[in-house]
C-alpha positions in Angstrom: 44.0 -13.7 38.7 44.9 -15.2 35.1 47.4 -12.7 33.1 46.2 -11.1 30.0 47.3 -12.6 27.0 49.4 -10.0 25.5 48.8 -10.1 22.0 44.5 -9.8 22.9 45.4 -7.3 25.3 46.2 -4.6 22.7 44.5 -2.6 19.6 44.2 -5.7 17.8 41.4 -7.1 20.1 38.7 -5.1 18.2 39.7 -7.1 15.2 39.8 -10.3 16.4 36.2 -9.7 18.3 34.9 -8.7 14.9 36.6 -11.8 13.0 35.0 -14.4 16.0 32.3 -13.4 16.4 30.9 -11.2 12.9 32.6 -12.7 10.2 33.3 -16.4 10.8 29.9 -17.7 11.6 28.7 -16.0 8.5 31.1 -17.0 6.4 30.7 -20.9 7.3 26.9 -20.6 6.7 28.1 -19.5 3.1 30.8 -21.6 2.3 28.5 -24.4 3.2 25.9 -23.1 0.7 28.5 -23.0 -2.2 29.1 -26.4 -1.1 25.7 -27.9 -0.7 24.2 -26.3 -4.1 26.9 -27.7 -6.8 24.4 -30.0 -7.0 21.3 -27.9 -7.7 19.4 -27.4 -10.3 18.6 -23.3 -10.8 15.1 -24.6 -12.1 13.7 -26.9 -9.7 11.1 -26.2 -7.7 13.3 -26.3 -4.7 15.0 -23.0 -5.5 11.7 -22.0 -7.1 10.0 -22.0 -3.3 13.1 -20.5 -2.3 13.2 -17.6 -3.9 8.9 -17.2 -3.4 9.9 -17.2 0.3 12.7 -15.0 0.1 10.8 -12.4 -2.3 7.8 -12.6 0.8 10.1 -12.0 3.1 11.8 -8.9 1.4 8.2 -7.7 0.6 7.1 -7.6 4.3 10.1 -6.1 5.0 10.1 -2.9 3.2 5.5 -3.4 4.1 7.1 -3.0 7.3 9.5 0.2 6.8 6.8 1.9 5.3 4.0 1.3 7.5 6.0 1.5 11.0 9.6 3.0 10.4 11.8 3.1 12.9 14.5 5.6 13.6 15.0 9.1 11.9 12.5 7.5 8.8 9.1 8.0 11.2 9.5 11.6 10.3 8.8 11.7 6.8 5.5 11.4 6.0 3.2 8.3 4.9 2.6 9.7 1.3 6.5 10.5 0.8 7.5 7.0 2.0 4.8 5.8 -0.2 5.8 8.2 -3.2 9.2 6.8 -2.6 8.6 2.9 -3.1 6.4 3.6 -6.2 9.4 5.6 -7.6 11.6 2.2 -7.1 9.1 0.2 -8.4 8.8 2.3 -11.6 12.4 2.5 -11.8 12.9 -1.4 -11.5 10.2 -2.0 -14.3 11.6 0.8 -16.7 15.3 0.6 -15.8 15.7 -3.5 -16.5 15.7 -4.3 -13.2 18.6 -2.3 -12.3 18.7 -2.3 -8.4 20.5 0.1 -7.4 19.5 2.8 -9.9 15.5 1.9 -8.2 17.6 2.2 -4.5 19.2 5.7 -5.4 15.7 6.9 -7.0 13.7 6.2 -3.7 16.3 7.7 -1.7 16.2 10.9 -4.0 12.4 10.9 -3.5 12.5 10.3 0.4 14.8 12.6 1.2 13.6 15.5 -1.3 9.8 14.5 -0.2 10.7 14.9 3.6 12.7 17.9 3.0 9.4 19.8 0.7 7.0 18.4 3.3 9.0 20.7 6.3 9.8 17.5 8.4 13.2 18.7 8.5 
């Protein structure tokens, strides 16, 4: 049988997992980007189609959430999850855009909305 190595075979091991196999392939996938879009231009359609597809994606995302949670989530009620994303969406177009104020709102209304509704 091969010997542990002796520096892997202590509390650092957690760390080094997470570094290997969390944070390194992510981070080359962004380094890359920063490399490959020097070039770019932030108005060309390119990014334009880009940010359509990533603004989809997001879109059937939370569709997805609210429709079929998953998790603790399936216990508040349709209209509350609902309530909640309309709540965000108000927030983002009265607020400036302001993300995380339109985050913190629909998690005010959520959890207040599930609490009134008796689902927990």
């Amino acid at each position: 049988m091969t010997q542990p190595i002796a520096w892997l075979d202590g509390p650092y091991w957690p760390y080094l997992a997470l570094f290997l196999f969390a944070v390194l392939p992510t981070e080359i996938w962004r380094w890359l980007a920063v490399l490959f879009a020097r070039g770019l231009d932030a108005d060309s359609a390119l990014l334009d189609w880009v940010r359509a597809v990533a603004t989809a994606l997001l879109a059937g995302i939370v569709a997805k959430l609210v429709v079929s949670p998953p998790g603790a989530l399936v216990h508040a009620p349709m209209l509350v999850r609902v309530l909640s994303l309309a709540a965000a969406v108000v927030v983002m177009a009265i607020s400036r855009r302001r993300m995380m104020l339109a985050v913190l709102t629909a998690e005010a209304v959520l959890i207040v909305g599930t609490w009134l509704s008796g689902a927990i």
